[in-house]
N, C-alpha and C positions, 0 to 999 in steps of 0.2 A: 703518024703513020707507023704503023708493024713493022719491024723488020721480020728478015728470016729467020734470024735465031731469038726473036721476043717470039715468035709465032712459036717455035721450036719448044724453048722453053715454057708456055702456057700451056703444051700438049704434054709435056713431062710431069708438069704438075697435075695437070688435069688426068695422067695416067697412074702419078702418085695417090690420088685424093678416090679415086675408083678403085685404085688397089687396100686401100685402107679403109673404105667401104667395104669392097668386099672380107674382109680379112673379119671385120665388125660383124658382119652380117654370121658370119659360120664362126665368130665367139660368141653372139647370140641366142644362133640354134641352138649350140650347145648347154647354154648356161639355162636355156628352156627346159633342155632334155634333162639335166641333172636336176632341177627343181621339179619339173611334171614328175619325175623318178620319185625322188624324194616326199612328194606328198602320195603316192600310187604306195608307198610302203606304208605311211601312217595312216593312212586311209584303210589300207588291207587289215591291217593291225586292228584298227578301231573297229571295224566291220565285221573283222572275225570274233572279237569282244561280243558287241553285240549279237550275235549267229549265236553263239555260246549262251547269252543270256536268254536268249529265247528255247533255245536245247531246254534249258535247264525248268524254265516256266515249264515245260510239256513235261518235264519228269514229276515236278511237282504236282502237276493238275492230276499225273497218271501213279503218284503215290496217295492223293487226299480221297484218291475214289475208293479205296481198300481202307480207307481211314473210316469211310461211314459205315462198312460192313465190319469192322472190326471194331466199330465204337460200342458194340454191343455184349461184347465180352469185358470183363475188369481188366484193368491195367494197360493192355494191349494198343487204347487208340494212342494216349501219351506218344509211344514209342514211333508211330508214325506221325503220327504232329509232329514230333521233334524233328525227324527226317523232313518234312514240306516246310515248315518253319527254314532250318537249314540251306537246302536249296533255293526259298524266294530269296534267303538273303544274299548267297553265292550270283544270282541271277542280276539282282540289285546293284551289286558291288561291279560285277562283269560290264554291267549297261555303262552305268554310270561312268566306269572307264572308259570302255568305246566312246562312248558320246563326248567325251571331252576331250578326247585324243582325234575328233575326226574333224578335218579342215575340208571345206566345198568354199573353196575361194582360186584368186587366178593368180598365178604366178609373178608377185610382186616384182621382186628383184631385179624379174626381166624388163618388165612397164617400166621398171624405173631406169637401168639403161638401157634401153630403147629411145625414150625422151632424151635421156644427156647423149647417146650419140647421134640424133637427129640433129637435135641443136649443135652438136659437134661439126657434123657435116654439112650445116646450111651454113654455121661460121667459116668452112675452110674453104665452101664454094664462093661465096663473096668475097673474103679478102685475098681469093686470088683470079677471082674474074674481074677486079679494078687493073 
């Protein structure tokens, strides 16, 4: 049989173990917020790469079209090939950065304490609801 103060004392714990819940709970959000942050930068990053590389294909497609009217003069086309040459590779270089800079995944960190304080907290409810 319970006394008054086991009763007492399982309500203190059990207000301990909700307080440290909650406490888990809003270090969680947070540690969400700093990682969703965090990939929202390299993301921008990579994306504004990309944005850039594509700018740069339209400059190129909108310098090779004066490439074929001007292919018809000596000397002249080199100098815009060299210029569309130039920017595919600018273009290239730009992509290939974004692309490898950009992450479309879930915020690990947090999945992973999430699990260790669940199992935290199912350990602290059991050995003190005995």
């Amino acid at each position: 049989m319970q006394t008054a103060e086991t009763k007492a004392s399982l309500r203190e714990v059990a207000a301990d173990v909700v307080q440290d819940i909650q406490r888990l709970v809003s270090l969680e959000v947070a540690l969400a917020r700093q990682e969703l942050k965090e990939l929202a930068i390299t993301n921008a990053i990579a994306i504004g790469s990309m944005a850039a590389a594509g700018l740069l294909v339209m400059i190129a497609v909108l310098v090779a079209l004066p490439v074929v009217v001007v292919e018809a003069v000596p000397w002249h086309w080199q100098a815009a090939l060299g210029w569309v040459a130039g920017y595919l590779v600018i273009a290239g270089a730009l992509y290939l950065f974004g692309r490898s800079r950009l992450r479309l995944r879930l915020p690990t960190r947090t999945l992973e304490t999430l699990k260790e304080n669940k199992a935290w907290a199912l350990r602290q409810l059991r050995s003190n609801g005995r």
